[in-house]
N, C-alpha and C positions, 0 to 999 in steps of 0.2 A: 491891343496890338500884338502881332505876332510875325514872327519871321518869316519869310517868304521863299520856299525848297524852290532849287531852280529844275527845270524841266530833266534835266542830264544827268539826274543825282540815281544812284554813286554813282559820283565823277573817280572813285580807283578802288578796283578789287583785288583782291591779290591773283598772283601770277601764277602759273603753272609751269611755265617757263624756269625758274626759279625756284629754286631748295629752299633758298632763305625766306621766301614769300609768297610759298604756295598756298598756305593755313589762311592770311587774313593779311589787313591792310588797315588801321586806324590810327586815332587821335593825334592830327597833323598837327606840328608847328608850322605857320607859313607867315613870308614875309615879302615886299615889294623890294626889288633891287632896282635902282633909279638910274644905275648907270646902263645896265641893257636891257630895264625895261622888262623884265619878268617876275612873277610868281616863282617864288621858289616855296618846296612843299618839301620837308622833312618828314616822312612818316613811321609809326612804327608798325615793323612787317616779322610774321613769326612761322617758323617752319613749322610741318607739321611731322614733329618727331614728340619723344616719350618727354623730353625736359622743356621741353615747348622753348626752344632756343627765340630768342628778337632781341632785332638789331633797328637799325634806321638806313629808308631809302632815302634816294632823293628825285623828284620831280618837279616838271619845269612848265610855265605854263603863258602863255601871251596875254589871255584875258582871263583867268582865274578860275577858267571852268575847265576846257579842256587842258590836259597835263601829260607830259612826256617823260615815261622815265629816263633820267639822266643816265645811269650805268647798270649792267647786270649782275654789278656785286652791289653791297651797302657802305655806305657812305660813313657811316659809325657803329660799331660795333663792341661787345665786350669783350675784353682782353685775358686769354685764359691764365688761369692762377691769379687773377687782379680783382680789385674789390667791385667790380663792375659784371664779374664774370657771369653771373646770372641774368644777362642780358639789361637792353638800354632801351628805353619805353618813357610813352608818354611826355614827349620834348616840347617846350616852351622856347620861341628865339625873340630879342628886342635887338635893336642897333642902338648902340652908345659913342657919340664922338665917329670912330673910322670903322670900327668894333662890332662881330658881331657876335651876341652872347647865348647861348644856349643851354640852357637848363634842362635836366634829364632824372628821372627814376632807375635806379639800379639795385639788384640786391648781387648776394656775394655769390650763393649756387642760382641755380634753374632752378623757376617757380612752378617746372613740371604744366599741364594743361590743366589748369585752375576747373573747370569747368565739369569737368568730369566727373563720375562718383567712383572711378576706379583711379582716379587719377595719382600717381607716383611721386616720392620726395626723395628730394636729392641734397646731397651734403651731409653735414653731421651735424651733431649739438654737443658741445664741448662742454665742460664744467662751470668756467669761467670765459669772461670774455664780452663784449659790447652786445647788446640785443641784436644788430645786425646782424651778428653770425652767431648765434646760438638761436635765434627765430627765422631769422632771414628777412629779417625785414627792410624794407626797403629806404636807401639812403637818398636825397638828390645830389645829383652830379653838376657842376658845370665846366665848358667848354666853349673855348671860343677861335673866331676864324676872321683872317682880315678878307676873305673870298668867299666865303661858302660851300667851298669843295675841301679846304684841307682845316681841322679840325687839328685844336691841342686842348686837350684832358688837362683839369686843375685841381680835380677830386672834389670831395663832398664838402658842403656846405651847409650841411642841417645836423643836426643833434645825433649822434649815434646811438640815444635813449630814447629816440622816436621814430614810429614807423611814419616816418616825414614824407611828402609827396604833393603834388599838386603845388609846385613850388614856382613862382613869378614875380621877377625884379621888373620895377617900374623902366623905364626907357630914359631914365635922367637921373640926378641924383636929386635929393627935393632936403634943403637946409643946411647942404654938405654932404648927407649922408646917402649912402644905397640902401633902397627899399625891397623889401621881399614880403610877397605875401606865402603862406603854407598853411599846411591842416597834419598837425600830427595827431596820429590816432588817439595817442594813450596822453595826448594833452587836455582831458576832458575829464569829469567826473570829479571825484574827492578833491579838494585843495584847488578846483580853478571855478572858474565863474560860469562856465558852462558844463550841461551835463552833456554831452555828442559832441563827437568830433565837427571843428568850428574853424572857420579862419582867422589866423595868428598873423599879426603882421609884427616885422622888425627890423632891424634898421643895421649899418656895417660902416666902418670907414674904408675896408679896402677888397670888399665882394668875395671875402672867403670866413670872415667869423662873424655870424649875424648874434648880436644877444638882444636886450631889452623885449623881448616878445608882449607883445600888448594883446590882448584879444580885440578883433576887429570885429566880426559878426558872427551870429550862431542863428541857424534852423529855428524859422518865428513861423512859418504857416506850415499845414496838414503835409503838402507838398515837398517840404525840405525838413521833414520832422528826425529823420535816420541820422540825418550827416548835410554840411555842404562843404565845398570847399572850392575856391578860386579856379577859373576857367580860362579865361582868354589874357593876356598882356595886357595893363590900361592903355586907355587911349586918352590923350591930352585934346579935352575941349575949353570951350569959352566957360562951360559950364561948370567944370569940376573934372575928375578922370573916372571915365565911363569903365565901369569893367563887368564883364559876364563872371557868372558865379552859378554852378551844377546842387541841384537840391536832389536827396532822394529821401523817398517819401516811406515808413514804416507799413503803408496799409500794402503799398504792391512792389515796392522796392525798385520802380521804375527811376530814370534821373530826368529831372526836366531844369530849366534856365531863366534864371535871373537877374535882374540887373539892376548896377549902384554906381551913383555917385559920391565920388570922394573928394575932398578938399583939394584944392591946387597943391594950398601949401601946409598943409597938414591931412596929408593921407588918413590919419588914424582917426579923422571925424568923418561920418557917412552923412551926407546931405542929403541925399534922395532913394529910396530902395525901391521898387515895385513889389507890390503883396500879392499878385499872383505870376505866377508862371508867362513866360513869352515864349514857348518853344517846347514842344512834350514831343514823344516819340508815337507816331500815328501811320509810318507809313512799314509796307511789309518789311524791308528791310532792318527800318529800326525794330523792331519787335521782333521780331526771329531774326535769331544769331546764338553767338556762343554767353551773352548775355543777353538776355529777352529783356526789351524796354529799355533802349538808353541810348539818349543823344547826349554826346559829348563832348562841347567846344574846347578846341585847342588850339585854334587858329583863328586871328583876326584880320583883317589888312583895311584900312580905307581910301581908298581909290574918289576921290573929288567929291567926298560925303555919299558915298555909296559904300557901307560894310559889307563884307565879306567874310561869313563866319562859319569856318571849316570845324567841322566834328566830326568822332567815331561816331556809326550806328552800330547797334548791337556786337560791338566788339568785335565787326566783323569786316567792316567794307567803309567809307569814309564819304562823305555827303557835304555838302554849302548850300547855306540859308544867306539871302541877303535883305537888308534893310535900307530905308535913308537914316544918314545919321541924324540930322535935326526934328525928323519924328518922332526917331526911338529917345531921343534928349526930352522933348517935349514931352510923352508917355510915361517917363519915369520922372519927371519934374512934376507931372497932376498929380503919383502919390496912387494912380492906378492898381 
């Protein structure tokens, strides 16, 4: 089985119009608002200056394909001199109760254009001090909105001894507790169970100090041999909670998608994985970009068992793949 790219893709490129979002446009968080009935689409969008400045748009959409930017500024942003200052990238949102919650990567300077071979560093490295700011590595952030237009900042949430990222709380609390999955970099090798950066799942009473980290899953085929790490919000089925999960592979370093079920009520057992990939990067846009080869889900929604799953392509421009949910349940229940 494999996802299905809709005709329109990329459904948003970045804007020229726009200082903040004239470089690029990728790996949306998006979510269904019930009360007017829209897509809303958080993305992250990056100027194109020397410290490679990104922030988060926001866009709005009727049926999930065509999308409207909402404003010609950004919608979130990092705060200068603040621990976020390095820019707010790669967001995750769920609704909880009235709430809605967003999760975010930030480091403390500008990650400069990564991409580059001449590319420039910014900030300093001090003596002492949390790996955050003498590496720069990246903290997640959350933030939350009873609207979706007006955002409040609660700060970090992940280990500041880990270049933590790709970080995703479940959409309910499961035994009392709040759920998050991550992938810290340097939580791999000597002293854990796995040798690659793997997904770590852990658990919070009050959605700002997660401890008990368990390892959830670590790179088993050719395809996610580098690294994986959690991709889209679970989705609560009959069957278990469905979640996408990004593998990249050591022979070409492209990222391609996977998917697992997890216990209702125990998250930390995997019932079902797929052994090969549902979704690889094959079309021009995914392969040429500012990374060559990479679809990258960060967005889910399901609309009356129809998925809708929004990724970065090549770091570049932002694309939707759709499924039925009760086939892609069935596909990774054979064990495929």
């Amino acid at each position: 089985m494999k996802l299905q790219r809709v005709k329109e893709n990329p459904i948003l490129s970045a804007n020229p119009k726009n200082t903040w979002e004239e470089l690029c446009v990728l790996n949306p968080a998006v979510i269904f608002n019930d009360e007017d009935n829209l897509f809303y689409m958080f993305y992250r969008a990056a100027a194109n200056d020397k410290k490679h400045t990104i922030s988060l748009g926001l866009a709005t959409s009727s049926d999930g394909i065509h999308f409207t930017r909402y404003s010609d500024k950004p919608i979130l942003e990092g705060q200068e001199g603040g621990v976020d200052e390095g820019g707010i990238e790669d967001p995750r949102i769920i609704k909880m109760g009235s709430y809605y919650y967003l999760t975010y990567a930030s480091r403390v300077f500008h990650p400069g254009q990564y991409w580059r071979e001449d590319k420039e560093y910014f900030g300093f490295q001090p003596e002492f001090g949390p790996r955050s700011l003498i590496y720069n590595n990246t903290l997640t952030h959350l933030a939350v909105s009873k609207d979706l237009k007006h955002w409040k900042k609660l700060g970090h949430i992940t280990d500041p001894r880990f270049d933590d990222r790709d970080v995703i709380l479940f959409p309910e609390k499961i035994n009392g507790k709040f759920v998050m999955l991550s992938r810290g970099m340097e939580r791999c090798g000597k002293g854990y169970e796995n040798k690659n950066p793997a997904i770590y799942i852990s658990f919070s009473d009050d959605l700002q100090y997660f401890d008990n980290y368990k390892l959830l899953m670590e790179g088993e085929q050719d395809w996610e041999s580098l690294k994986i790490g959690a991709s889209t919000p679970p989705i609560k089925t009959k069957d278990g909670w469905l979640m996408t999960y990004h593998g990249v592979s050591l022979k070409d370093n492209n990222y391609r998608v996977g998917v697992a079920l997890l216990d209702l009520n125990d998250p930390t057992k995997i019932l079902y994985r797929t052994k090969d990939f549902i979704f690889e990067p094959e079309e021009k846009f995914e392969t040429d970009g500012h990374y060559n080869g990479c679809v990258f889900p960060t967005g889910i929604v399901n609309r009356d068992g129809k998925l809708f799953i929004y990724y970065g392509a090549g770091d570049k421009c932002i694309g939707v793949a759709t499924c039925d949910l009760n086939e892609l349940l069935k596909f990774v229940k054979e064990g495929k």
